[in-house]
C-alpha positions as a printed Julia matrix, in Angstrom:
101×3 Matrix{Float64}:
 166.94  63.13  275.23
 164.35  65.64  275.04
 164.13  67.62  272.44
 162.39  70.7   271.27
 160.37  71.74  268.42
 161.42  73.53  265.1
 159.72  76.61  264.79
 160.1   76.76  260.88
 159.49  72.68  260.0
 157.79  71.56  263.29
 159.64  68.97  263.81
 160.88  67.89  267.26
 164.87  68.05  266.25
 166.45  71.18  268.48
 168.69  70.23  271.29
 168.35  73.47  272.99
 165.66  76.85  271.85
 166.85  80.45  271.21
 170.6   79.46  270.96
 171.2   79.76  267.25
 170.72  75.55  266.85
 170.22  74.57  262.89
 167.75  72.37  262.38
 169.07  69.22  260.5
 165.12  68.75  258.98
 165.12  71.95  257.52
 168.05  74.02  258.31
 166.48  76.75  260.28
 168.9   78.72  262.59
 166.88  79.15  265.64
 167.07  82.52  267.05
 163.93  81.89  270.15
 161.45  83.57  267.19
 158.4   81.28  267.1
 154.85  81.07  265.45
 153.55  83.56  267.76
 155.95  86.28  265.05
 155.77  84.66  261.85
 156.34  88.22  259.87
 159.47  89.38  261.68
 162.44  89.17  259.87
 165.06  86.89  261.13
 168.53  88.03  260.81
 170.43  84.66  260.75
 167.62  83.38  258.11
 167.54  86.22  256.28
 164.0   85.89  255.92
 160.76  85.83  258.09
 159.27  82.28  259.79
 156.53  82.6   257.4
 158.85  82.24  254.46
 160.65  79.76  255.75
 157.72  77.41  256.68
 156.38  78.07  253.19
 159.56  77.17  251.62
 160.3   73.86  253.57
 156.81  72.8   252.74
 156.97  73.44  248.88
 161.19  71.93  248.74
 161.58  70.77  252.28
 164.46  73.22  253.03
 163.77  76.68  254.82
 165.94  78.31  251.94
 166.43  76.84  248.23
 169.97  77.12  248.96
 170.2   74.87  252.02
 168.48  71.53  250.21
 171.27  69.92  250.0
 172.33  69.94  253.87
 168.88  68.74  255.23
 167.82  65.39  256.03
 165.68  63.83  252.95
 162.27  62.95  253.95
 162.97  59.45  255.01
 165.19  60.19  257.36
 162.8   62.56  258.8
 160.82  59.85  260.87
 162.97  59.48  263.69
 161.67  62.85  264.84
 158.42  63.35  265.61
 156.37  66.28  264.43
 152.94  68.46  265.12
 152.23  70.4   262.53
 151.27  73.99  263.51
 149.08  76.86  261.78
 150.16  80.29  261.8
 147.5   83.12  262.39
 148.16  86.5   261.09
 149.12  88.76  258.0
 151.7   87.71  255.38
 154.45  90.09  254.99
 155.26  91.31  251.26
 157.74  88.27  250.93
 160.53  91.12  250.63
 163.77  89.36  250.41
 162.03  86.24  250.43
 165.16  83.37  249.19
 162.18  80.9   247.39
 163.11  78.74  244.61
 164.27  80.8   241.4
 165.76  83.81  243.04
């Protein structure tokens, strides 16, 4: 089954792109946003791509809240993943949903 890549976590775990999947690495409802617009705000995140991506890599969960839905990291190998590098400006991290708020 192919499958298509996460743009928050990277990881190869979307049935389908654009069609409000969550990701079951990191949670990430995927609204067809991707790396190439890291600092718009996502509506069904409520946060930008940027923030998510740093979140999953500092908790593994695109939002604090969501840690306890996602698959722990060993269960994470049966999807592959190619870690990407976003190019740009930060946003202000306005209504950012990190650890501790």
């Amino acid at each position: 089954m192919l499958l298509y890549q996460c743009p928050c976590c990277d990881y190869f775990s979307l049935d389908d792109r654009g069609e409000y999947s969550i990701c079951s690495v990191c949670f990430w409802e995927d609204s067809g946003w991707d790396v190439d617009c890291p600092d718009e705000y996502s509506g069904p995140n409520h946060m930008t791509l940027r923030e998510g991506r740093r979140n999953f890599q500092r908790f593994g969960a695109c939002d604090y809240r969501m840690l306890r839905s996602v698959l722990p990291p060993a269960a994470r190998s049966r999807y592959r993943c190619s870690p990407r590098v976003l190019r740009g400006v930060a946003s202000t991290g306005v209504g950012s949903t990190g650890v501790g708020q």
